[in-house]
C-alpha positions as CSV (number, residue, x, y, z in Angstrom):
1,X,0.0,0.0,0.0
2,X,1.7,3.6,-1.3
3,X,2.1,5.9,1.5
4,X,-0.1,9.3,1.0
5,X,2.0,11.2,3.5
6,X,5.3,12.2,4.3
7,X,5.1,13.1,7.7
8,X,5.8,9.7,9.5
9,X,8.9,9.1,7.7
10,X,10.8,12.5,8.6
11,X,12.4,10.7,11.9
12,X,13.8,7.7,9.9
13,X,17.3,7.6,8.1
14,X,17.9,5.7,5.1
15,X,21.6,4.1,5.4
16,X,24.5,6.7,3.9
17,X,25.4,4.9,1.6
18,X,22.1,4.6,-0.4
19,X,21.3,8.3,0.2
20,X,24.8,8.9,-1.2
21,X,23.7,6.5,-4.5
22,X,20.7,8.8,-5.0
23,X,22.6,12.2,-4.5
24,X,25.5,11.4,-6.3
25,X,24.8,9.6,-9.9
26,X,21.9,9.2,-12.2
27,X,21.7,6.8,-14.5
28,X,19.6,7.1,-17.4
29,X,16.1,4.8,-17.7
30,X,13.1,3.9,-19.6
31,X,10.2,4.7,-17.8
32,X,7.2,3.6,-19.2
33,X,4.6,6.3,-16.9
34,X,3.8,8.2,-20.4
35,X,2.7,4.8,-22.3
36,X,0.6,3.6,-20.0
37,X,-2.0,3.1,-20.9
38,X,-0.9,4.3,-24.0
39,X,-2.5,3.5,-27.9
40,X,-5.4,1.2,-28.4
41,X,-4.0,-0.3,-32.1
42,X,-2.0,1.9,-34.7
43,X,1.5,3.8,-34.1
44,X,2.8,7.7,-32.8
45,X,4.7,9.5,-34.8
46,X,5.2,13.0,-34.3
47,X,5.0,15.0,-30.3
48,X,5.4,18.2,-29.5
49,X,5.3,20.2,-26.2
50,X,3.5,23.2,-26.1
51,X,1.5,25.9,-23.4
52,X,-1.9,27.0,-24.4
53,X,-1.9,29.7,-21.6
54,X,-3.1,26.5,-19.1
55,X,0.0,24.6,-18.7
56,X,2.6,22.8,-20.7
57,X,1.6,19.7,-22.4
58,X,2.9,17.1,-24.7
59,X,1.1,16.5,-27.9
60,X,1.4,13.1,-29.6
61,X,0.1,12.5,-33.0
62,X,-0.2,9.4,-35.5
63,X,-2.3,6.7,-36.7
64,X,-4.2,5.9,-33.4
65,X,-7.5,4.9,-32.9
66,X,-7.2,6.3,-29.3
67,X,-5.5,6.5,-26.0
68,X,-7.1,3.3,-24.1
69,X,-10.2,4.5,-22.6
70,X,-9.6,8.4,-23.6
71,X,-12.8,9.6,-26.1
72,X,-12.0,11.7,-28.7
73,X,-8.0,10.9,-29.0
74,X,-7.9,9.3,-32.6
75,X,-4.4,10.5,-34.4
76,X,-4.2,13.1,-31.7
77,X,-4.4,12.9,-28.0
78,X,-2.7,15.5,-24.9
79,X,-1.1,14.2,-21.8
80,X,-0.5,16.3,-19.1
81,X,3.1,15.1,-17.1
82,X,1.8,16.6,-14.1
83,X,-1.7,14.7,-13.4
84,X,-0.8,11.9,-15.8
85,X,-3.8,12.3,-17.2
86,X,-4.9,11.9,-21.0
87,X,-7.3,14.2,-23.0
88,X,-8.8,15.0,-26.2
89,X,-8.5,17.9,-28.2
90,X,-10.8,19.6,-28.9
91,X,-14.5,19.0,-28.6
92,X,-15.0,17.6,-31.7
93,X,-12.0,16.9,-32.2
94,X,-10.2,15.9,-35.2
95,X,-12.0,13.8,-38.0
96,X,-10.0,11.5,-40.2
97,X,-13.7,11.1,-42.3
98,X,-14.1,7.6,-43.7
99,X,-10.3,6.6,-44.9
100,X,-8.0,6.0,-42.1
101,X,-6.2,9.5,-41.0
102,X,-2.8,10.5,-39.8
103,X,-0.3,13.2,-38.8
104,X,3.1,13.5,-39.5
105,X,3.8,16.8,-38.0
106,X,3.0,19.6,-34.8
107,X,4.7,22.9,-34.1
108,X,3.8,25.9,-32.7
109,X,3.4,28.7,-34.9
110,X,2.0,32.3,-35.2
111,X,-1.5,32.0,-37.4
112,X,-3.7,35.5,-38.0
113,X,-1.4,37.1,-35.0
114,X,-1.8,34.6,-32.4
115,X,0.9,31.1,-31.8
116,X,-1.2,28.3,-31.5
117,X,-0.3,24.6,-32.8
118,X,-0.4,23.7,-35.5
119,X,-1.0,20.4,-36.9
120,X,-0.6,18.6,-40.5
121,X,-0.8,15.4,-42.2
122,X,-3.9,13.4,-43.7
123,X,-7.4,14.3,-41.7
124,X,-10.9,15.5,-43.1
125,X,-11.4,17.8,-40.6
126,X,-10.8,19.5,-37.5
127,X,-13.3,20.0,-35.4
128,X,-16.3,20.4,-38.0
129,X,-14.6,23.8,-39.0
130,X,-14.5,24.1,-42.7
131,X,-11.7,24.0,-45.2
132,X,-9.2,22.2,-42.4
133,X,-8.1,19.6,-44.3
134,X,-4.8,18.1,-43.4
135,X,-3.8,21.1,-42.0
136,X,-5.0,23.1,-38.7
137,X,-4.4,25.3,-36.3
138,X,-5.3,24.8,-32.2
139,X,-5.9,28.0,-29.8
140,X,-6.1,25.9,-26.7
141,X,-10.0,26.6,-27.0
142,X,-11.2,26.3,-30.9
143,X,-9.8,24.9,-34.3
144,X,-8.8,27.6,-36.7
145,X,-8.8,27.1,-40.4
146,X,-5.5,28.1,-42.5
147,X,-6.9,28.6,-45.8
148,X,-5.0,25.6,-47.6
149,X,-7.8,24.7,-49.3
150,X,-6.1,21.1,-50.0
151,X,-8.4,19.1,-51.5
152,X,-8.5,14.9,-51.0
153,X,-5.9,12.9,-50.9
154,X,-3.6,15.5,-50.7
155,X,-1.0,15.0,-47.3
156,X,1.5,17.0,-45.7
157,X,4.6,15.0,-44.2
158,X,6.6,17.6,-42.8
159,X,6.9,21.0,-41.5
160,X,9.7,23.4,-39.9
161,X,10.8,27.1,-39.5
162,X,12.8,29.1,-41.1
163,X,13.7,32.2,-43.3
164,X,14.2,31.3,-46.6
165,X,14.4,34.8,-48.4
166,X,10.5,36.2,-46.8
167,X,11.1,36.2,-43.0
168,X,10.6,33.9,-40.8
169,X,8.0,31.4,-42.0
170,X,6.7,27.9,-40.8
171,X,7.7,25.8,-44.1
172,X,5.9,22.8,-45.0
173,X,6.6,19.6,-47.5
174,X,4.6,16.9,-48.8
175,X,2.4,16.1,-51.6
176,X,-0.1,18.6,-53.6
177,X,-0.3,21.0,-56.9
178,X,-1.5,23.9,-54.8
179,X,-1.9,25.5,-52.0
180,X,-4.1,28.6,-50.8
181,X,-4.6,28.6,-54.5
182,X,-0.8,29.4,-54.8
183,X,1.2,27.5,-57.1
184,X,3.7,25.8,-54.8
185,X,3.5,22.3,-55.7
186,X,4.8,20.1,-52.6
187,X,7.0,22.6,-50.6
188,X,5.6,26.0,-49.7
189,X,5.7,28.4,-46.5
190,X,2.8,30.1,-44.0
191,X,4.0,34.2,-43.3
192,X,1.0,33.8,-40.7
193,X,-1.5,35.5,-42.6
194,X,-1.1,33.5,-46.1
195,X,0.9,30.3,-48.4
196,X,3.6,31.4,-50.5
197,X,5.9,29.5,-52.6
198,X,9.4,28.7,-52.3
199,X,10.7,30.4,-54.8
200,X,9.2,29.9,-58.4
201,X,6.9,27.2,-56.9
202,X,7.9,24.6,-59.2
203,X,8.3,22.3,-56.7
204,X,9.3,18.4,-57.3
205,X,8.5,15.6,-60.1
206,X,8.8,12.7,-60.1
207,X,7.2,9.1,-61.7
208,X,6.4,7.1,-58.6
209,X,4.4,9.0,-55.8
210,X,6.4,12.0,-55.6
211,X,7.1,13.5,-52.0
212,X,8.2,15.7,-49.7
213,X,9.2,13.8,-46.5
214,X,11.7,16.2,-44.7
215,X,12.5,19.9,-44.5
216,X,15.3,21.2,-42.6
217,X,17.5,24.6,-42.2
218,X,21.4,24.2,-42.0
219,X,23.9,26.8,-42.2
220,X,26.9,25.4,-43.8
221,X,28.9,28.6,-43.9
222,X,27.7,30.4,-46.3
223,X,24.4,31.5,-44.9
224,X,21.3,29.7,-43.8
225,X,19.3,27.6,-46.8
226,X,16.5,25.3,-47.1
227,X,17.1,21.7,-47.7
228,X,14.4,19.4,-48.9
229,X,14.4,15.9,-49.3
230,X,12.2,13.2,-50.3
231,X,10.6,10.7,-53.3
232,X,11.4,12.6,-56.2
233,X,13.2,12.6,-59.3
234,X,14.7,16.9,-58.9
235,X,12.9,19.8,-57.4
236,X,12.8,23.3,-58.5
237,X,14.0,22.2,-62.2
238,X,17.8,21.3,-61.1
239,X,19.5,18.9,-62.2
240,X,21.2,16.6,-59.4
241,X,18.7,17.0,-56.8
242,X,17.1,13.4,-56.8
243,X,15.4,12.9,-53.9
244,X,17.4,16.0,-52.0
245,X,17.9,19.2,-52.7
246,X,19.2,23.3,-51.3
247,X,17.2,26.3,-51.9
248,X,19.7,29.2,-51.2
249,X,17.0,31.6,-51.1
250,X,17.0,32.2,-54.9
251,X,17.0,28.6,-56.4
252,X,17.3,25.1,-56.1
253,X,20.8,23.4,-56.5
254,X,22.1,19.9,-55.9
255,X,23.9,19.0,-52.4
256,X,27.2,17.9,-53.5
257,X,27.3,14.9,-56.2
258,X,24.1,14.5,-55.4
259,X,21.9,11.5,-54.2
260,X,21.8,7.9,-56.9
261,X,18.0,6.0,-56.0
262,X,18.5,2.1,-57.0
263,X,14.4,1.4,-56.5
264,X,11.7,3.6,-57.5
265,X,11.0,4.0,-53.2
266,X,14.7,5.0,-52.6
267,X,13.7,8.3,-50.2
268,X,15.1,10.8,-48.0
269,X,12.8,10.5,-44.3
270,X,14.5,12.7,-42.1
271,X,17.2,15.3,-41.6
272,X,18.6,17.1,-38.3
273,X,21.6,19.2,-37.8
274,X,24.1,18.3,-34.7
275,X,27.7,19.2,-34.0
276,X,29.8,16.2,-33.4
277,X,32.6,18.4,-32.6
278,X,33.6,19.1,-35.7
279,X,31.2,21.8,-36.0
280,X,27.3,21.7,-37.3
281,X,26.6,19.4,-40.0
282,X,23.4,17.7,-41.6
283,X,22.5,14.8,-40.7
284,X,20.3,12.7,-43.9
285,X,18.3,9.3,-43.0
286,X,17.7,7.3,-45.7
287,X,15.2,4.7,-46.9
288,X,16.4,1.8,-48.3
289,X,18.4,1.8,-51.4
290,X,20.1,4.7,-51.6
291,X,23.7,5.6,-52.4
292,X,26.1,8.7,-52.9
293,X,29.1,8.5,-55.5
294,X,31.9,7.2,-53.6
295,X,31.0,7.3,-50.3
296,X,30.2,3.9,-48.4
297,X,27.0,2.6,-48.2
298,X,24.8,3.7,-45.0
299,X,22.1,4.4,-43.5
300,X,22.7,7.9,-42.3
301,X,24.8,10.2,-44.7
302,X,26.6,13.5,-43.1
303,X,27.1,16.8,-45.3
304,X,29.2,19.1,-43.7
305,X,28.5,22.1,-46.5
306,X,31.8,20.6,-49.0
307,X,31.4,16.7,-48.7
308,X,29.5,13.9,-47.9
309,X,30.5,11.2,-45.4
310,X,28.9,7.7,-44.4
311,X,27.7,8.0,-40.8
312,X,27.7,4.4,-38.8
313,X,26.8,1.2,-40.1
314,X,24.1,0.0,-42.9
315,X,21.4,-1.6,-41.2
316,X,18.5,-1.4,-43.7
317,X,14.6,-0.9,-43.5
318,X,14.1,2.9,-43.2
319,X,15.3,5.6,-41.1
320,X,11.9,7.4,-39.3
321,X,13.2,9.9,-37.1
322,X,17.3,11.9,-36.0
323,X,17.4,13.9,-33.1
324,X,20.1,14.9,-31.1
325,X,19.8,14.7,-27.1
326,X,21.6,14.7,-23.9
327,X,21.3,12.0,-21.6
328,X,23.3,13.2,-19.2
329,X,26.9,12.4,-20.4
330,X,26.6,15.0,-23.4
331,X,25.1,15.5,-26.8
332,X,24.5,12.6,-28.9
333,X,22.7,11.5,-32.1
334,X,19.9,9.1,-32.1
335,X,18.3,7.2,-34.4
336,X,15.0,5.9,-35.1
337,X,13.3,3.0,-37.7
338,X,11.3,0.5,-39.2
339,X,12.4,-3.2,-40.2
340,X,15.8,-1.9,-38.3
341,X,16.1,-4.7,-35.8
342,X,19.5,-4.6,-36.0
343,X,19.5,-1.9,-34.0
344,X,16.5,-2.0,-31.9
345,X,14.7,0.5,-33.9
346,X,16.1,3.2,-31.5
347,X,20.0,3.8,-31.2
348,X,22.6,6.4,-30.4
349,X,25.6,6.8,-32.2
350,X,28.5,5.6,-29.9
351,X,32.2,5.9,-31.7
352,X,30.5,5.6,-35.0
353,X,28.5,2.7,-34.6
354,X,25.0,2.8,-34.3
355,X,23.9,1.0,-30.7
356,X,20.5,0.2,-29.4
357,X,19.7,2.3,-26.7
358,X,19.5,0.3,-23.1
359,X,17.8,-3.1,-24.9
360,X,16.0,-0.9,-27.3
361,X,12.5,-2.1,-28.5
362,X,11.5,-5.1,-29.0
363,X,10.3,-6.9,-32.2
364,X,6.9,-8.2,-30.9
365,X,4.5,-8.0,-30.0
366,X,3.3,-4.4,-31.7
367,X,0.7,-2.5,-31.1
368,X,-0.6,-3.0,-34.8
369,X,0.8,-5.0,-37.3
370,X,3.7,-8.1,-37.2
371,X,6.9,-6.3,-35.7
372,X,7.3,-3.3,-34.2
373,X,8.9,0.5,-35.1
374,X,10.2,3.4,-33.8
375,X,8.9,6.6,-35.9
376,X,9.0,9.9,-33.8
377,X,11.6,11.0,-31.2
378,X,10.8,14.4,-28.8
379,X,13.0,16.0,-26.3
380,X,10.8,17.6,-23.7
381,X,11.9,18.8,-19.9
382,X,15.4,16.7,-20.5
383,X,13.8,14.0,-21.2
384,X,13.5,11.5,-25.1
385,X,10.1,10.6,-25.8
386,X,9.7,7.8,-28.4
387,X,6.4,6.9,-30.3
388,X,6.0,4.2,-32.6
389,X,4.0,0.5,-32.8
390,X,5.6,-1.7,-30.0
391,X,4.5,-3.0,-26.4
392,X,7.9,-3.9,-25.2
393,X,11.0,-1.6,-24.4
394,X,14.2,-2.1,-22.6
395,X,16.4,-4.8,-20.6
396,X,14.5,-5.6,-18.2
397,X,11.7,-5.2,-20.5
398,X,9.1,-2.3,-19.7
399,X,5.2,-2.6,-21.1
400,X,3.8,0.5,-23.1
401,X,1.8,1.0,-25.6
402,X,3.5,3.1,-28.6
403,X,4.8,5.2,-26.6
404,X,7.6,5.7,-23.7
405,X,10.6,8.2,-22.1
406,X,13.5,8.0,-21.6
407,X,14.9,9.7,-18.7
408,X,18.0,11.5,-18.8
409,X,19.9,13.1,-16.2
410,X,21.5,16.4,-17.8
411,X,19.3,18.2,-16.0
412,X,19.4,16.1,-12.4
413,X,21.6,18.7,-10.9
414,X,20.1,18.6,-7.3
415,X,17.6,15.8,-7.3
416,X,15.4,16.7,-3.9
417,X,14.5,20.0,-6.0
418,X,11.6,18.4,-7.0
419,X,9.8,21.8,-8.6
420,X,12.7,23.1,-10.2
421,X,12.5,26.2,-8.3
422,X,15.8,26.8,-7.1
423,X,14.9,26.4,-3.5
424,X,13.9,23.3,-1.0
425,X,10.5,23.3,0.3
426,X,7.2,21.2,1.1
427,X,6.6,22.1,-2.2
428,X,8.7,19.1,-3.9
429,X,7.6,17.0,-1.0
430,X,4.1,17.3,-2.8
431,X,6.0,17.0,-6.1
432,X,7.6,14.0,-4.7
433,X,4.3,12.4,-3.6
434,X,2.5,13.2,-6.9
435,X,5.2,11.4,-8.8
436,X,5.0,8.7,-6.9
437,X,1.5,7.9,-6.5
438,X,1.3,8.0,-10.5
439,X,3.7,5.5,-10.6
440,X,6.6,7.6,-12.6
441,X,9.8,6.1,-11.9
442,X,11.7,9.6,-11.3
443,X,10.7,9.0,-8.1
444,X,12.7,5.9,-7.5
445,X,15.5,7.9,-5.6
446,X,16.8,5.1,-4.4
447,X,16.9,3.3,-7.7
448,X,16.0,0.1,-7.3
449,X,13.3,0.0,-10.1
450,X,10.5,-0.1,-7.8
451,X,8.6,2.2,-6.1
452,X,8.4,1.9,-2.2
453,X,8.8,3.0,1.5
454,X,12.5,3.1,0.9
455,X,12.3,6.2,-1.4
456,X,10.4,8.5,0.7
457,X,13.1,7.5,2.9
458,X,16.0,8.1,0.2
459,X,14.2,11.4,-0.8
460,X,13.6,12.9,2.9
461,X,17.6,12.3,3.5
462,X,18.5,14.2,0.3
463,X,16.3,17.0,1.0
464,X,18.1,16.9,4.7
465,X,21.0,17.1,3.3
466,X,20.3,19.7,0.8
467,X,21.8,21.6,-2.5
468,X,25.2,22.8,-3.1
């Protein structure tokens, strides 16, 4: 039975040396509080955090068909880290209409002179308002339409910010002639008032499916660009941008030799930038078959603004997600896939070698389909959120459902400063208590990986002992 006060344990010490354990080292863990109960059937891709004026929350979209026992959560859902609570959003919510809906992508952005989130991929509506097809806008209170006027099946598979020549703009990619009756076929940009093209709006061709899966800004010296990659065959009319290509602010060029598909799928699926010391360089996942002129074959390519370089091993199926994150013993890059077993569908890159991270996930079961994936990674609070289609993450194995965190410790500085407030009060006592009547595993002080008598005890001797 959980205790549901402190008081009766302030008189009893916890042995030095495993209040010492607690104060003195962190070691990262899954923890599986935010996938429980987690997805009924389907997969999470993309989260994002975000304050509506009532609190912080994390938003997690997909192909759901619902937080377990939530109403209202397919393809999006709202979890609240405080309360560990679930909820929809938005009453109605979003409608994916009688073919089966998605998102790819959430971020905050300014839309008629007010941020609210917005959110993109394949939907027929949100919340009954009209013309919000595969692309909306949240206040916190209401769905607001963008004027996209994207007719079905048009999708969008991925947005970001930058300022490519017209100020800062959210930029999107994906797969349509138009947009907001702008010609801008496949890649175009929101000022927060209208859609305008990037550049000429010529956008991509191609002969199978042609698509824009990944935007990304990247300063390579010479001034910030765009870079765009995907399912294509060139984009903006040049020649050597296959699949990948850099808009300068002017035009479209290739990136180096340029990208050589060997199956009609071959794809660019994600992009970051991270600094492996080096200094800043893009960081290209790949779908299968893919190569660049005489570099060796890999999953993850590396331009550093003059050349390409092979980054890790190969280990097939399809790169999902790269982010970069600090667990604590510094910035690293991580990885995330489908049909990558190999790897555990989530890795970090560890002396140029791609390693599952702590077990990684499982194969089976998933929450949908044969074997499991990994296909959207989020840093929130210090922490890596992972969403995909698997039950089972870890050694010792932890049950979730599509979606789990890992906990990191860059930001454990003084561990009894439950609130973050700079000062020790009964304040993180309550903290404290909250965390561990919801079963989150942060408050494991004494880490044991289990929750019990012994870490009210670990946490009142750290708070005795106080902060330096």
């Amino acid at each position: 039975m959980k205790p549901h006060t402190t008081m009766f344990v302030s008189a009893m010490v916890l042995p030095a040396a495993l209040t010492a354990n607690a104060l003195a080292q962190c070691d990262p863990f899954w923890d599986g509080q935010v996938g429980n109960p987690g997805i009924s059937s389907g997969y999470v891709q993309p989260m994002m955090n975000w304050d509506d004026g009532t609190g912080e929350r994390l938003y997690v979209g997909g192909s759901f068909n619902g937080i377990t026992g939530v109403a209202g959560t397919t393809i999006l859902a709202q979890w609240d880290r405080d309360t560990d609570t679930w909820s929809r959003v938005g009453t109605p919510a979003l409608s994916t209409g009688s073919t089966n809906g998605f998102l790819t992508s959430i971020m905050p952005f300014e839309v008629f002179g007010e941020e609210r989130l917005v959110v993109a991929g394949f939907f027929a509506s949100a919340g009954g308002v009209a013309d919000t097809r595969s692309i909306a806008a949240w206040s916190g209170q209401e769905w607001v339409s963008m004027n996209a006027a994207l007719p079905a099946p048009q999708s969008i598979w991925s947005m970001t910010t930058g300022d490519v020549g017209d100020g800062e703009n959210l930029i999107i990619g994906g797969a349509w002639p138009t947009i907001g009756g702008v010609a801008a076929a496949d890649i175009a940009q929101w000022d927060g008032d209208e859609w305008l093209p990037v550049g000429d709006g010529t956008g991509i061709v191609g002969t199978f499916s042609p698509t824009v899966f990944a935007v990304e800004m990247f300063d390579d010296g010479n001034g910030p660009a765009l870079y765009a990659g995907g399912r294509f065959d060139s984009i903006g009319g040049a020649p050597g941008t296959s699949m990948l290509g850099r808009f300068d602010g002017t035009s479209w060029e290739a990136v180096g030799p340029g990208l050589i598909s060997s199956t009609p799928v071959s794809q660019v699926a994600a992009m970051t930038v991270f600094d492996d010391g080096a200094g800043p360089a893009l960081y290209v996942g790949m779908g299968s078959g893919v190569r660049i002129s005489g570099v060796p074959f890999a999953s993850v390519y590396k331009w550093d603004g003059a050349s390409w370089s092979a980054v890790g091993q190969e280990f097939g199926g399809r790169v999902t997600d790269l982010q970069v994150w600090d667990d604590g013993s510094g910035p690293a890059l991580y990885v995330a896939g489908t049909a990558v077993p190999d790897i555990g569908y989530v890795a970090r890159l560890v002396d140029d070698q791609w390693v599952p991270v702590d077990g990684g996930i499982a194969s089976q079961p998933a929450t949908s389909g044969t074997f499991a994936s990994a296909f959207g990674l989020h840093v929130w609070e210090g922490d890596l959120y992972v969403g995909g289609n698997f039950t089972l993450v870890g050694d010792p194995a932890v049950d979730v459902r599509g979606i789990v965190r890992r906990h990191g410790c860059a930001g454990d500085t003084c561990y009894p400063d439950f609130d973050e407030d700079g000062s020790l009060t009964i304040f993180d006592f309550l903290g404290f208590q909250n965390a561990f009547d919801a079963g989150d595993l942060i408050a494991d002080c004494d880490e044991d990986g289990s929750l019990t008598i012994f870490d009210f005890l670990c946490f009142q001797n750290a708070f005795d002992a106080g902060c330096e």
